[in-house]
Residue, then its C-alpha position, 0 to 999 in steps of 0.5 A: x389765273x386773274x391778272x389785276x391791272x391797276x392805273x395810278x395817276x396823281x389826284x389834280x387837286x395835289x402838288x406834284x412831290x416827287x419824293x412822295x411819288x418815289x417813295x410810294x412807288x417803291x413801296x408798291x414794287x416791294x409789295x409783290x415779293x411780301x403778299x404770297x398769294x401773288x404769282x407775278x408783280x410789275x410796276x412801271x412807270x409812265x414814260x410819255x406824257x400824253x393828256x390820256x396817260x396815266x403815272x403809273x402801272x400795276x401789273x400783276x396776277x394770282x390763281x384765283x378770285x380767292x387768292x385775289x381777296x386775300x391779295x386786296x385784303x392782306x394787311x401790308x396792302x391795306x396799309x399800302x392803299x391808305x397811303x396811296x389813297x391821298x395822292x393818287x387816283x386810280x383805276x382796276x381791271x380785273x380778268x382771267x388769263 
C-alpha cells in the first residue's frame, strides 16, 4: 500500500477567497469516491494558525506505484491540479505502509 499526503496552502501573492477555497476543497473531498484506484481518501482542514501550518490536508492511499500513477494521471485529477495550481501551494509525500 502507498499512502500519498499531500499539504496545500494558499500562494501568498493570492487574496484570500474563501468561496474559491470552499469550492476547491469540496472538489478534492469528492475526487476520492470518482478515481477508483483509490482505497482510502481524507481531506481536512487546518484548524489552528501557527506560522509553520499549512490549509489543508490530503490524505490518501492506493496498492501501489502503479495505482498511484493512474491516480496522478486520471483525468478528473488532472482537471482538479490546473484549477488548484493558481491558488495554492503544495507539498507531497509519497511512502508504503
Amino acid at each position: 500500500m502507498i499512502r500519498h499526503v499531500v499539504l496545500f496552502r494558499r500562494k501568498t501573492d493570492v487574496e484570500k477567497d474563501l468561496a474559491r477555497e470552499a469550492a476547491l476543497a469540496e472538489r478534492m473531498t469528492a475526487l476520492g469516491a470518482q478515481i477508483p484506484a483509490i482505497r482510502h481518501w481524507r481531506v481536512a482542514a487546518n484548524e489552528l494558525v501557527r506560522p509553520i501550518s499549512w490549509d489543508y490536508v490530503l490524505e490518501s492511499e492506493v496498492e501501489s506505484a502503479a495505482a498511484l500513477d493512474a491516480y496522478l494521471f486520471h483525468p478528473l485529477h488532472q482537471a482538479l491540479v490546473a484549477d488548484l495550481k493558481p491558488y495554492f501551494d503544495w507539498a507531497a509525500v509519497d511512502y508504503t505502509v
